[in-house]
PDB file as gemmi writes it, atoms N, CA and C in Angstrom:
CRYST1    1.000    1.000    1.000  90.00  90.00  90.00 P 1                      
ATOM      1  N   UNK A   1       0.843  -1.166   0.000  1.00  0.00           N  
ATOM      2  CA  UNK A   1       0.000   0.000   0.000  1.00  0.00           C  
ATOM      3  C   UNK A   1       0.890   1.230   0.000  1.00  0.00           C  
ATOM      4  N   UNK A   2       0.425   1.899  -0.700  1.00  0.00           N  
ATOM      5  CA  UNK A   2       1.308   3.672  -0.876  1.00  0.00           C  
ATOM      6  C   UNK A   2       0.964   4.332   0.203  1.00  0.00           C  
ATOM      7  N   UNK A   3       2.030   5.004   0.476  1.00  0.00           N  
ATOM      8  CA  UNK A   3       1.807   5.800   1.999  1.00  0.00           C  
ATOM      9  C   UNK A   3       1.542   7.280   1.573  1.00  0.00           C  
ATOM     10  N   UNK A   4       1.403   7.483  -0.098  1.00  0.00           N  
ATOM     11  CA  UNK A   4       0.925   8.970  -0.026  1.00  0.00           C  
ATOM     12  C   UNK A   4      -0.537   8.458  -0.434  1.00  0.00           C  
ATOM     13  N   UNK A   5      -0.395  10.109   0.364  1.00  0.00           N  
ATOM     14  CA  UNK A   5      -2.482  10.569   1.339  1.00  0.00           C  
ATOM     15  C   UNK A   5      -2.630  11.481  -0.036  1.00  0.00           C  
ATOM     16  N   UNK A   6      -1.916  12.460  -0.644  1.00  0.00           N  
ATOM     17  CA  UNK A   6      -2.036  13.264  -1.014  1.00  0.00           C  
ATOM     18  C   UNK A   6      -3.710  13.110  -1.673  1.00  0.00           C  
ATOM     19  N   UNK A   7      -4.284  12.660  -1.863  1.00  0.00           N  
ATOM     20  CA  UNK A   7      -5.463  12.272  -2.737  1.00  0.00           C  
ATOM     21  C   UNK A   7      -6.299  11.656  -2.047  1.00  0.00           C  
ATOM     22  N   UNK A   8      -5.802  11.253  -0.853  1.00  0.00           N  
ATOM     23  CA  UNK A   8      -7.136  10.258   0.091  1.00  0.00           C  
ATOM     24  C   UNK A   8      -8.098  11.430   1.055  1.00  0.00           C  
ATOM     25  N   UNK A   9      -9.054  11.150   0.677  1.00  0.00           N  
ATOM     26  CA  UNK A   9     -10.042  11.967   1.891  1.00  0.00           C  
ATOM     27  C   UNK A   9      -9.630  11.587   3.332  1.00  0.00           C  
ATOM     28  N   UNK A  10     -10.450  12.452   4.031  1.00  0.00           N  
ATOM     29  CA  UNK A  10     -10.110  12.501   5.178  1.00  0.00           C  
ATOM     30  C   UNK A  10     -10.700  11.081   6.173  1.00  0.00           C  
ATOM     31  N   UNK A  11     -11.701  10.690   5.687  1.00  0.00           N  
ATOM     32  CA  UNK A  11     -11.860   9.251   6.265  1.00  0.00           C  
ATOM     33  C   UNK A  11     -10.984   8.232   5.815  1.00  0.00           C  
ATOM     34  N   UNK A  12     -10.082   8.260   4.457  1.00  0.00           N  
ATOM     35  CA  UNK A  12      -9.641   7.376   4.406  1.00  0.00           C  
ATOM     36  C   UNK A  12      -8.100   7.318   5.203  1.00  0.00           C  
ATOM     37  N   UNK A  13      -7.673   8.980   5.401  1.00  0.00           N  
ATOM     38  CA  UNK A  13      -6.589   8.966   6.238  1.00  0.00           C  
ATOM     39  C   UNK A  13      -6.615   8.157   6.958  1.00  0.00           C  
ATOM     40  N   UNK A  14      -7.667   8.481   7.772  1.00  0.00           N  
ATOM     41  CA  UNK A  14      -8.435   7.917   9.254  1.00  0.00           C  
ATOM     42  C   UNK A  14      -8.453   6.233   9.009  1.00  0.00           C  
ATOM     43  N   UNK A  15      -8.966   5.832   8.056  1.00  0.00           N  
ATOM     44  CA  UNK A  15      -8.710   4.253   8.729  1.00  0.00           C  
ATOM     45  C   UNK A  15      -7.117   3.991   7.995  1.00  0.00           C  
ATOM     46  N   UNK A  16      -6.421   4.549   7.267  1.00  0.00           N  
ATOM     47  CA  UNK A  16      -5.503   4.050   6.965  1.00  0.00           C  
ATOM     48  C   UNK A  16      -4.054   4.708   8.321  1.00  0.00           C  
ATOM     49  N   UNK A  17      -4.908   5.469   8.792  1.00  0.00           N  
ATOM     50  CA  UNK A  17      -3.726   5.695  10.157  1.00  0.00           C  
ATOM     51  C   UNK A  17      -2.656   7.109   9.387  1.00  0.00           C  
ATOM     52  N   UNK A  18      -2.983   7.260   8.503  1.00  0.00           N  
ATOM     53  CA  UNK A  18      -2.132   8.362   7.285  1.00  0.00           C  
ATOM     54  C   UNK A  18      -2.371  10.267   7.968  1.00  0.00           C  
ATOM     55  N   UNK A  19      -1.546  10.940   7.766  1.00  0.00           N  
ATOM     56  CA  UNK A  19      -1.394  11.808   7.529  1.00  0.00           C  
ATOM     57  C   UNK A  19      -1.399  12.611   9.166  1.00  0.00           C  
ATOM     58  N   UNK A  20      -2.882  13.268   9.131  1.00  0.00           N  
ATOM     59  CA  UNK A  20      -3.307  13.864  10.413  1.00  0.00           C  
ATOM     60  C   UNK A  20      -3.164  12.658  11.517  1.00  0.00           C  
ATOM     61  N   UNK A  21      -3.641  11.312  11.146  1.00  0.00           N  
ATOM     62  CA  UNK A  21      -4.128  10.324  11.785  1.00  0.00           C  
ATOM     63  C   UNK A  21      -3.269   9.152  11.662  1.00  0.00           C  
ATOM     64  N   UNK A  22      -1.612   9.703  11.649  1.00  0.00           N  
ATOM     65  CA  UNK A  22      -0.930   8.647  12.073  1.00  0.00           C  
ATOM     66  C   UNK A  22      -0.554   8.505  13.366  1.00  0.00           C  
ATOM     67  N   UNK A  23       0.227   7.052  13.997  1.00  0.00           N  
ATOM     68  CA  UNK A  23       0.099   6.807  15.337  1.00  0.00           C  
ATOM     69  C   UNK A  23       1.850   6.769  14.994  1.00  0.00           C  
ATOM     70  N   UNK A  24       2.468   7.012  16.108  1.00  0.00           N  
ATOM     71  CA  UNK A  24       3.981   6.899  16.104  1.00  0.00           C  
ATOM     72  C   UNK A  24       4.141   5.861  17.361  1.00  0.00           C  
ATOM     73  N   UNK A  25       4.990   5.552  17.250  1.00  0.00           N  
ATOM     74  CA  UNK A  25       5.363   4.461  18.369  1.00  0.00           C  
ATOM     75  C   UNK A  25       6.895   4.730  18.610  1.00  0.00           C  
ATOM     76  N   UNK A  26       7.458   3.858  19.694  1.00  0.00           N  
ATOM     77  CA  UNK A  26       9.022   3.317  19.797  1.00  0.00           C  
ATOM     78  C   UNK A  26       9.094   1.971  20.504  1.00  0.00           C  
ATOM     79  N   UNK A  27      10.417   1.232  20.298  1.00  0.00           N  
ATOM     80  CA  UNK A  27      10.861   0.083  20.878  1.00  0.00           C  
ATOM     81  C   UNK A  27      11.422   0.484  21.917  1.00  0.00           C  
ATOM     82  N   UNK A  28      11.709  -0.765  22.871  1.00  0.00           N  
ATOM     83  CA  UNK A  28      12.408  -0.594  24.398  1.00  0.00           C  
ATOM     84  C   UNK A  28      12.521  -1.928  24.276  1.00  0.00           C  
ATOM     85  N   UNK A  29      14.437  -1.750  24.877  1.00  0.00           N  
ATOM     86  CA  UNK A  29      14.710  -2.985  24.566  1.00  0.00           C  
ATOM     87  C   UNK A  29      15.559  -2.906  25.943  1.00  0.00           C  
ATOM     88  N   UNK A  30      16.232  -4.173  26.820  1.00  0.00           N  
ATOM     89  CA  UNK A  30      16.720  -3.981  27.684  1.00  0.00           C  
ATOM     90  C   UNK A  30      17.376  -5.270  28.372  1.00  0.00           C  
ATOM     91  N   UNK A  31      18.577  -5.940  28.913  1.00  0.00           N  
ATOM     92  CA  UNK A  31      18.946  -7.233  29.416  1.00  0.00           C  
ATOM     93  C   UNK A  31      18.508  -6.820  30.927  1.00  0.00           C  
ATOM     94  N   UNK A  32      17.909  -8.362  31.660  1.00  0.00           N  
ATOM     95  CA  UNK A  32      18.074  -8.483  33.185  1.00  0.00           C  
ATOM     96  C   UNK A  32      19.396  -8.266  33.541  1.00  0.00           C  
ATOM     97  N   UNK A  33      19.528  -7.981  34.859  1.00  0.00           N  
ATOM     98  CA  UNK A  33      20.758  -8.239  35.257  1.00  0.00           C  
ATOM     99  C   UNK A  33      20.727  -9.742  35.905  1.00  0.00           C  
ATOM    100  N   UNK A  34      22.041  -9.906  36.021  1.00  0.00           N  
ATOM    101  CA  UNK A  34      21.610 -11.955  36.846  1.00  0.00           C  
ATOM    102  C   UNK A  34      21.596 -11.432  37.865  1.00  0.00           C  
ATOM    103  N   UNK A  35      20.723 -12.767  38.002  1.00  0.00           N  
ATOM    104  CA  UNK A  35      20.128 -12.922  39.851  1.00  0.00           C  
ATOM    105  C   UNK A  35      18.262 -12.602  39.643  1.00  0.00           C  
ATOM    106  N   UNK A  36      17.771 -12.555  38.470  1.00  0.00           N  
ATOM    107  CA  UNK A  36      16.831 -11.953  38.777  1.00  0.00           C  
ATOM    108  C   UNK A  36      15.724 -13.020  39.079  1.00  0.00           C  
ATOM    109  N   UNK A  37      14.654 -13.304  39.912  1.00  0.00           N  
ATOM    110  CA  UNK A  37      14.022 -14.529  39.780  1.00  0.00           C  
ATOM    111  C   UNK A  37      12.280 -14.453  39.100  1.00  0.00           C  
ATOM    112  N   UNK A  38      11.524 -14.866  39.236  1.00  0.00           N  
ATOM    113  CA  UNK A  38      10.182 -14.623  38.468  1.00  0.00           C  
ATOM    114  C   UNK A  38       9.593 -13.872  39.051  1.00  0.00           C  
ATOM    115  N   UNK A  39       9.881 -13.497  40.444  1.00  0.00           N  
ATOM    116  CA  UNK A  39       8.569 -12.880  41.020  1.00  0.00           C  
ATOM    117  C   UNK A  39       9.633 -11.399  41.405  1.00  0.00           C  
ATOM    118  N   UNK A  40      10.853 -11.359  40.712  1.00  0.00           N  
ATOM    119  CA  UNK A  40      11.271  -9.652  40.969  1.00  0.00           C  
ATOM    120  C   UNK A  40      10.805  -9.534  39.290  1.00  0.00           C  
ATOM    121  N   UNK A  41      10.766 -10.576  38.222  1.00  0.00           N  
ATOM    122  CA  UNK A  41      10.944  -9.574  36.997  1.00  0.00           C  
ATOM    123  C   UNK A  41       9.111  -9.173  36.673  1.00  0.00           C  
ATOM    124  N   UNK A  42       8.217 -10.328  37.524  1.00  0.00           N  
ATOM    125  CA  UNK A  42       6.947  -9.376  37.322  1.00  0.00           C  
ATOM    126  C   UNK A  42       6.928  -8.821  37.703  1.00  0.00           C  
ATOM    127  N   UNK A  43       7.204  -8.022  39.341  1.00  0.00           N  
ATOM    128  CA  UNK A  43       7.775  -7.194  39.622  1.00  0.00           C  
ATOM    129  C   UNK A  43       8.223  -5.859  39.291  1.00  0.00           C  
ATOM    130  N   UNK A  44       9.271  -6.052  38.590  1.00  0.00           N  
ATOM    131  CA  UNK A  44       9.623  -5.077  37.702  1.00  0.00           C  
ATOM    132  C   UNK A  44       8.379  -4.506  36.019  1.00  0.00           C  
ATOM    133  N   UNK A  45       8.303  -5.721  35.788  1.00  0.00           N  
ATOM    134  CA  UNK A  45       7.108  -5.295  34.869  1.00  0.00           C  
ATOM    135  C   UNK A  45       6.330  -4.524  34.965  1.00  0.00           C  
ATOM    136  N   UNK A  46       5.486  -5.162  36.488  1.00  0.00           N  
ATOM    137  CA  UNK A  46       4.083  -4.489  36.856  1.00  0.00           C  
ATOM    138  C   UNK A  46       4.108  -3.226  36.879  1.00  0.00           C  
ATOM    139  N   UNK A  47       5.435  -3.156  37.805  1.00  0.00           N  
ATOM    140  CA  UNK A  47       5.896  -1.146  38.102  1.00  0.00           C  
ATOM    141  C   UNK A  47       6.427  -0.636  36.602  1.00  0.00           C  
ATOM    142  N   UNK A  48       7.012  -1.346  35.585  1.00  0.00           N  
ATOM    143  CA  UNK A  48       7.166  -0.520  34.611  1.00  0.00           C  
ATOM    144  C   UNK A  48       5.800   0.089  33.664  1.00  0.00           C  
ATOM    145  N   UNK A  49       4.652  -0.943  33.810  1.00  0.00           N  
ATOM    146  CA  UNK A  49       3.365  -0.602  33.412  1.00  0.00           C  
ATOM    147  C   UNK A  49       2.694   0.038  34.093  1.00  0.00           C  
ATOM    148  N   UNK A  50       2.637   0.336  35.346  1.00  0.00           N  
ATOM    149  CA  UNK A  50       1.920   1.105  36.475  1.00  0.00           C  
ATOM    150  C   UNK A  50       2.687   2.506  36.224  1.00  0.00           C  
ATOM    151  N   UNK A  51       4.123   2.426  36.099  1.00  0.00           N  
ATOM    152  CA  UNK A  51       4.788   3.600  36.481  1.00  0.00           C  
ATOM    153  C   UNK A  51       5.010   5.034  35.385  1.00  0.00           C  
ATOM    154  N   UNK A  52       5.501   4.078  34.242  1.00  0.00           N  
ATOM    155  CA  UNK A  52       5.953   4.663  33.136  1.00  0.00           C  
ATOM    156  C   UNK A  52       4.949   4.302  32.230  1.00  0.00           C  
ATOM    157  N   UNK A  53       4.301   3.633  31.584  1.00  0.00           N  
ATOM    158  CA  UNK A  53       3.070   3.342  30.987  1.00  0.00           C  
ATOM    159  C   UNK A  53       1.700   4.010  30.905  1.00  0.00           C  
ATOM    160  N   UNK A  54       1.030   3.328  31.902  1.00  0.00           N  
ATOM    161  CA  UNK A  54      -0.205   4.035  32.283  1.00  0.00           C  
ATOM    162  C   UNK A  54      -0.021   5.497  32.653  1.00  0.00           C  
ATOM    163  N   UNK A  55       0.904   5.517  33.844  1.00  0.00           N  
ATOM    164  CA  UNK A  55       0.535   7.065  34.334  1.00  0.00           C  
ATOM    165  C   UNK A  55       1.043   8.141  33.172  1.00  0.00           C  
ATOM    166  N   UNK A  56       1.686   7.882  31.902  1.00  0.00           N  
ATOM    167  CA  UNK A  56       1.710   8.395  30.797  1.00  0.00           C  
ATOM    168  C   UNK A  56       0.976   8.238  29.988  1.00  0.00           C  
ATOM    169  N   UNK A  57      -0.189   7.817  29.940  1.00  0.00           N  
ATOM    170  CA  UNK A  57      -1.390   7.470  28.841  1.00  0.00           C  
ATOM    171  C   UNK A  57      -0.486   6.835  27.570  1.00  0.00           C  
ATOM    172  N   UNK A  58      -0.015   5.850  27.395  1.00  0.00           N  
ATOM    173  CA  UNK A  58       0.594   5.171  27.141  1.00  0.00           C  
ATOM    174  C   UNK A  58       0.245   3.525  27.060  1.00  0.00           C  
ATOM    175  N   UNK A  59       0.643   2.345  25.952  1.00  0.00           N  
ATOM    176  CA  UNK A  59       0.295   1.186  25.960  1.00  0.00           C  
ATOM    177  C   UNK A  59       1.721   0.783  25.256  1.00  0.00           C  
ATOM    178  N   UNK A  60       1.525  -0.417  26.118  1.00  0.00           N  
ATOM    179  CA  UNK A  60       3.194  -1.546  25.771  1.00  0.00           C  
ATOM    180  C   UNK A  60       2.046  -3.067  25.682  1.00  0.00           C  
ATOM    181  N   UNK A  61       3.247  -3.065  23.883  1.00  0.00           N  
ATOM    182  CA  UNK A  61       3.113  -4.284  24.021  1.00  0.00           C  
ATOM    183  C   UNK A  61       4.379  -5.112  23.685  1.00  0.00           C  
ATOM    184  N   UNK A  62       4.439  -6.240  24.502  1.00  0.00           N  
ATOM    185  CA  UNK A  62       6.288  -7.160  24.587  1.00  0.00           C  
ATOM    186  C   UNK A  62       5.896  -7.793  25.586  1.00  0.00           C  
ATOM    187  N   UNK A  63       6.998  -8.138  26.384  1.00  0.00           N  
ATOM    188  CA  UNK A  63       7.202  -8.550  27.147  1.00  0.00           C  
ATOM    189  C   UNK A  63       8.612  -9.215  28.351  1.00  0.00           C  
ATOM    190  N   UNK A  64       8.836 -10.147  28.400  1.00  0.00           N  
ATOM    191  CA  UNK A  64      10.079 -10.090  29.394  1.00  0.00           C  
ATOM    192  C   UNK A  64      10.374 -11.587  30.202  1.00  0.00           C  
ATOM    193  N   UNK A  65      11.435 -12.066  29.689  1.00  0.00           N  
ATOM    194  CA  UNK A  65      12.161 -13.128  29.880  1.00  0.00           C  
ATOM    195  C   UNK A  65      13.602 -12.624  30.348  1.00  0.00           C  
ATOM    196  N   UNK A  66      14.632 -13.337  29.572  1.00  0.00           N  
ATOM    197  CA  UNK A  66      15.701 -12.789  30.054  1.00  0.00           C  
ATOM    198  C   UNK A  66      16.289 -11.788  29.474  1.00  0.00           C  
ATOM    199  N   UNK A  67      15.196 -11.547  28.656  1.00  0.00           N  
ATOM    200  CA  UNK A  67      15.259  -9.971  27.905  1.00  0.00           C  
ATOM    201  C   UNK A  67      14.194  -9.077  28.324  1.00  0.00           C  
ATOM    202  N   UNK A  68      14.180  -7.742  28.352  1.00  0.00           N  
ATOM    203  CA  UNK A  68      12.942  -6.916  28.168  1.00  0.00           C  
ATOM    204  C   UNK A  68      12.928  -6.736  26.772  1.00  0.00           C  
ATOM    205  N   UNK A  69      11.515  -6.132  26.216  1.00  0.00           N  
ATOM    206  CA  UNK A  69      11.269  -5.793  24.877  1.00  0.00           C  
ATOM    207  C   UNK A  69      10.016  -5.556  24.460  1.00  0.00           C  
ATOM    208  N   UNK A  70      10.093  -4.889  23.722  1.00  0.00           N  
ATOM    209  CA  UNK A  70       8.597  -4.108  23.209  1.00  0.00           C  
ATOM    210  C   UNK A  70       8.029  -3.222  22.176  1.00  0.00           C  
ATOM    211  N   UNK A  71       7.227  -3.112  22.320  1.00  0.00           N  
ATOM    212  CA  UNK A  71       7.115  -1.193  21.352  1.00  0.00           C  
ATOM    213  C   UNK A  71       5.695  -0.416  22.607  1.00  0.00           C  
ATOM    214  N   UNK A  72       6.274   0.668  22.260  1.00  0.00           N  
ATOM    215  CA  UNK A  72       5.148   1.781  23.252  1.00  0.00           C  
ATOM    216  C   UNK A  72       4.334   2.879  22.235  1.00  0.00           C  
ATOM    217  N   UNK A  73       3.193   2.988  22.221  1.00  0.00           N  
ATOM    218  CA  UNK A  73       2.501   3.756  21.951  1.00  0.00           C  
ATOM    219  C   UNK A  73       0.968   4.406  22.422  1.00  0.00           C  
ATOM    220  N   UNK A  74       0.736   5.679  21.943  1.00  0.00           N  
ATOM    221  CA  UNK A  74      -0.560   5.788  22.710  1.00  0.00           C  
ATOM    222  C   UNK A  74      -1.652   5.074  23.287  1.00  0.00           C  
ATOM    223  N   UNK A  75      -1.936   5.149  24.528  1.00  0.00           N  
ATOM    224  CA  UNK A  75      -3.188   4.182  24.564  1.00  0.00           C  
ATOM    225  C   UNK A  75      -4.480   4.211  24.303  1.00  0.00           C  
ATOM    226  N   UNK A  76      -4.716   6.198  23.358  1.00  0.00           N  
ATOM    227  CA  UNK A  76      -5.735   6.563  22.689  1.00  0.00           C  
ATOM    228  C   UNK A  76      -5.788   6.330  21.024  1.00  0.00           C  
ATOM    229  N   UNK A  77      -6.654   5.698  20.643  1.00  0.00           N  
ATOM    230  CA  UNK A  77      -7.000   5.960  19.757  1.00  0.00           C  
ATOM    231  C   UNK A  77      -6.563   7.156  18.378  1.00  0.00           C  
ATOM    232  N   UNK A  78      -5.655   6.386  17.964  1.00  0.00           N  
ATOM    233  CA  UNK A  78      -4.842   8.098  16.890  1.00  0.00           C  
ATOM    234  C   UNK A  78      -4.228   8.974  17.539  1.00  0.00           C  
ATOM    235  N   UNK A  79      -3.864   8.445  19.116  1.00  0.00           N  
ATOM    236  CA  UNK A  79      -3.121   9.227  20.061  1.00  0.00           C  
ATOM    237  C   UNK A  79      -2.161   9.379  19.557  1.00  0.00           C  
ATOM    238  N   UNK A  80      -1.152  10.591  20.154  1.00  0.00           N  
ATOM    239  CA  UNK A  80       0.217  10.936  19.523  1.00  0.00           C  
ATOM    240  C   UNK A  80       0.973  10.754  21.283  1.00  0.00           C  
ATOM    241  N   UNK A  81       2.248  10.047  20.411  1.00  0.00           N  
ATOM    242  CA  UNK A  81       3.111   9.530  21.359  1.00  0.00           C  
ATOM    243  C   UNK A  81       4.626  10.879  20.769  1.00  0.00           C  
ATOM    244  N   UNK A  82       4.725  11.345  21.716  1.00  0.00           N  
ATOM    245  CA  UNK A  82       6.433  11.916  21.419  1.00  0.00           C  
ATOM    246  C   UNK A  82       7.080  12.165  21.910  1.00  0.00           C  
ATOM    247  N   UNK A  83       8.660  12.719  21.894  1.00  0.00           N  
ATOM    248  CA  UNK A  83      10.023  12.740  22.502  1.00  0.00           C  
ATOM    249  C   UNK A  83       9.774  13.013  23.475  1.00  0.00           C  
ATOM    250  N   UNK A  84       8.959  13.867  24.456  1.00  0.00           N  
ATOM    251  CA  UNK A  84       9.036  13.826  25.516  1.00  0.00           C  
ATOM    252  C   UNK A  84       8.806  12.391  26.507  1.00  0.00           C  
ATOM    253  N   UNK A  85       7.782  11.241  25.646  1.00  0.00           N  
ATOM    254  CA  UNK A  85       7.316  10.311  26.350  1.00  0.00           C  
ATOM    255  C   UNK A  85       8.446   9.710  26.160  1.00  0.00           C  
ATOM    256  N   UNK A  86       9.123   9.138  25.075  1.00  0.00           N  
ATOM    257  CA  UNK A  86      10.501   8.430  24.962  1.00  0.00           C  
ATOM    258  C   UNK A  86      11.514   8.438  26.251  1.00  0.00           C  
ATOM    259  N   UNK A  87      11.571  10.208  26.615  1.00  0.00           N  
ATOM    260  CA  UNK A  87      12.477  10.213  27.373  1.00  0.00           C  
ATOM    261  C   UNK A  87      12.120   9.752  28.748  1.00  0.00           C  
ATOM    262  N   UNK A  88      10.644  10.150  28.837  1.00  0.00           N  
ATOM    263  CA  UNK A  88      10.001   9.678  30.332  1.00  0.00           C  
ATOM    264  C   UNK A  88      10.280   8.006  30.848  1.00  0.00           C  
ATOM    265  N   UNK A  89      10.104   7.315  29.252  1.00  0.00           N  
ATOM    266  CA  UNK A  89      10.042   6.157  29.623  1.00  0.00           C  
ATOM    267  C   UNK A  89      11.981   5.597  29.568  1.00  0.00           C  
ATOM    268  N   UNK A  90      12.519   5.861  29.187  1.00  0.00           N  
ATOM    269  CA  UNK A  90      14.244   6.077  28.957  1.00  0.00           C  
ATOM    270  C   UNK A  90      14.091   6.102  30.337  1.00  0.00           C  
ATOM    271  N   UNK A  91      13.940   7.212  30.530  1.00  0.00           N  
ATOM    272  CA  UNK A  91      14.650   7.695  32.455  1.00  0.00           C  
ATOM    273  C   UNK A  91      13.785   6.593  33.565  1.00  0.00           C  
ATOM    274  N   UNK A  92      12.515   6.052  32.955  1.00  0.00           N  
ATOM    275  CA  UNK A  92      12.196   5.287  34.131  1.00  0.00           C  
ATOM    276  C   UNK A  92      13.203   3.949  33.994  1.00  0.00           C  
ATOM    277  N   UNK A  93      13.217   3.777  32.689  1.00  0.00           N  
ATOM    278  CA  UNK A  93      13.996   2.059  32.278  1.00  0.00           C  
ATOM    279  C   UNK A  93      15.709   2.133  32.884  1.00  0.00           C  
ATOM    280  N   UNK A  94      16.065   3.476  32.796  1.00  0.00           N  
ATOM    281  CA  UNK A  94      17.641   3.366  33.418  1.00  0.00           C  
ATOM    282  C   UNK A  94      17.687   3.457  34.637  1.00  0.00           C  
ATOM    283  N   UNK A  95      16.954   3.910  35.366  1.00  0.00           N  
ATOM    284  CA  UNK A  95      16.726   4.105  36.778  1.00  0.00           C  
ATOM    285  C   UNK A  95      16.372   3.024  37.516  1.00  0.00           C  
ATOM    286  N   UNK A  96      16.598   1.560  36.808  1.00  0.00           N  
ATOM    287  CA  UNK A  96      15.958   0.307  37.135  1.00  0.00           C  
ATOM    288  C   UNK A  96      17.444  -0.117  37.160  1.00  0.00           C  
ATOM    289  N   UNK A  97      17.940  -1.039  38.242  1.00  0.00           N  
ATOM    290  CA  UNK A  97      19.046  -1.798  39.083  1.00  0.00           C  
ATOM    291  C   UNK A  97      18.868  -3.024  38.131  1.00  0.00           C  
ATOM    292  N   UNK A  98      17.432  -3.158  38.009  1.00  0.00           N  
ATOM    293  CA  UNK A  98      17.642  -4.690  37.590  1.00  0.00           C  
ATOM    294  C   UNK A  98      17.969  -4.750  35.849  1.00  0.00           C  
ATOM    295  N   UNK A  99      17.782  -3.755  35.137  1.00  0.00           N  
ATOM    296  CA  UNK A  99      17.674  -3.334  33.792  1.00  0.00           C  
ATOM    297  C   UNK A  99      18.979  -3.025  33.792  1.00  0.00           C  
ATOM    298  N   UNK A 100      19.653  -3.929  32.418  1.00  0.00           N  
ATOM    299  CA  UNK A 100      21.449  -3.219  31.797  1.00  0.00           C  
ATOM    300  C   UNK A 100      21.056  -2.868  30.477  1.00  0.00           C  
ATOM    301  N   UNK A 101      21.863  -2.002  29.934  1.00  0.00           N  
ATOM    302  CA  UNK A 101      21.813  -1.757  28.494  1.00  0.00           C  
ATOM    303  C   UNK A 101      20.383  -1.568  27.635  1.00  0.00           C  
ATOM    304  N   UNK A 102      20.146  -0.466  28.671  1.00  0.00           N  
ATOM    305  CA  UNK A 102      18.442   0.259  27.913  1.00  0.00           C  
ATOM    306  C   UNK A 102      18.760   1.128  26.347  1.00  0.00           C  
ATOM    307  N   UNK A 103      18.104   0.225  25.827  1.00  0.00           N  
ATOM    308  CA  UNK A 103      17.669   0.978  24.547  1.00  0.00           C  
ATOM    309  C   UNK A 103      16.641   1.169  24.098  1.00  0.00           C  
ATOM    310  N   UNK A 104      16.148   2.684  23.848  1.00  0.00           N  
ATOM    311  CA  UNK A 104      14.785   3.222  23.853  1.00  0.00           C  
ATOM    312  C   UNK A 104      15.208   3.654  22.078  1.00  0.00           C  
ATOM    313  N   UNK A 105      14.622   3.397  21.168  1.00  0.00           N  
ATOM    314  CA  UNK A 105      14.564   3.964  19.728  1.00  0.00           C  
ATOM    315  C   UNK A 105      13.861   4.381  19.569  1.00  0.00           C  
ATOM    316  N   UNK A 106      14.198   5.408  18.032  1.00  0.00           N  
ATOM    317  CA  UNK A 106      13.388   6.563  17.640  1.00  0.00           C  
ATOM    318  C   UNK A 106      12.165   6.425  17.226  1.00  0.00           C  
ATOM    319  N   UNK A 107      11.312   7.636  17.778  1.00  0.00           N  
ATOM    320  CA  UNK A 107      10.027   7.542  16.868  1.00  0.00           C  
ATOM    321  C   UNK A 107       9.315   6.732  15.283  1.00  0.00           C  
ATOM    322  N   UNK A 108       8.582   6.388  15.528  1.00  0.00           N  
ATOM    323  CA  UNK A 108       8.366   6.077  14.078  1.00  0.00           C  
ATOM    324  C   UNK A 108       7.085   5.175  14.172  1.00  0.00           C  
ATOM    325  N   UNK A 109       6.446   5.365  12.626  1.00  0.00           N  
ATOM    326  CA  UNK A 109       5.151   4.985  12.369  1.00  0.00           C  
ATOM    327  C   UNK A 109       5.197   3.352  13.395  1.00  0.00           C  
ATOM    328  N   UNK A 110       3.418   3.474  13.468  1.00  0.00           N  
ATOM    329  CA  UNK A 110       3.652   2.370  14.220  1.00  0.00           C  
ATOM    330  C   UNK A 110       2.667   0.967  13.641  1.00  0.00           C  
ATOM    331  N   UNK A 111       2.217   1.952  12.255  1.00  0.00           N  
ATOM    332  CA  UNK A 111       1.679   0.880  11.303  1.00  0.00           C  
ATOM    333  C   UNK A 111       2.008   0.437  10.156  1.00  0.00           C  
ATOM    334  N   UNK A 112       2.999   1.138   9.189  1.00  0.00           N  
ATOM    335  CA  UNK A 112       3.812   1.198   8.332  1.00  0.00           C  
ATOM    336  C   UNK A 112       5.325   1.106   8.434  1.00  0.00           C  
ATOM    337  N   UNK A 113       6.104   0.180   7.093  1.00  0.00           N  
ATOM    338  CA  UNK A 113       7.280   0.224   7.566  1.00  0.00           C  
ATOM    339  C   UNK A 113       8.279  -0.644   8.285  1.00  0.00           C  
ATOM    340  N   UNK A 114       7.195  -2.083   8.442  1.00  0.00           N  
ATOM    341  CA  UNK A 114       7.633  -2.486   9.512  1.00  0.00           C  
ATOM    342  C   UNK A 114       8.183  -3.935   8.403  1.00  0.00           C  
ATOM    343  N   UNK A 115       8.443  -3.925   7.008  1.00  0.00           N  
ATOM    344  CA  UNK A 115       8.788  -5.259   6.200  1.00  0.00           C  
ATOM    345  C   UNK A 115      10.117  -5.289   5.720  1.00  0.00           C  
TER     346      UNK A 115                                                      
END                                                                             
């Protein structure tokens, strides 16, 4: 599918996620440190979704083994996610003992792009 709108009405922006009505997202990527056991890394999860997530109107989806990993984006509807949330969620993920080698990447569509 072509990603120029130039010619699409405004409903079709809208379901195609295009133009006014695109959604941006980012990845978060991150190693445990050792030692960690099941009930610190839900733990850590729960508070990374309670903390940095939600209380940012915000939705993650990934998850977490002996890796963290994911992508984050609005939890509204055609919501706009940006650099400021990146960094919110950056500073909560480094500020974590149990988290090494946080990598938060750049913005970018979060429906296109991805082949």
């Amino acid at each position: 599918m072509s990603r120029s709108h130039h010619r699409a009405n405004r409903r079709q922006r809208k379901k195609m996620h295009l133009g006014e009505f695109q959604e941006l997202g980012f990845m978060v990527d991150a190693k445990l440190a050792a030692g960690q056991d099941e009930a610190q890394r839900d733990s850590l999860l729960y508070r990374f979704l309670l903390e940095a997530i939600e209380a940012n109107g915000l939705a993650f989806g990934g998850g977490m083994n002996s890796d963290f990993s994911g992508f984050v984006v609005s939890d509204k509807a055609y919501g706009k996610v940006e650099e400021r949330h990146r960094e919110l969620v950056r500073a909560w993920l480094e500020g974590q003992d149990a988290l090494q080698q946080v990598q938060v990447g750049e913005l970018r569509d979060a429906w296109y792009g991805w082949g």
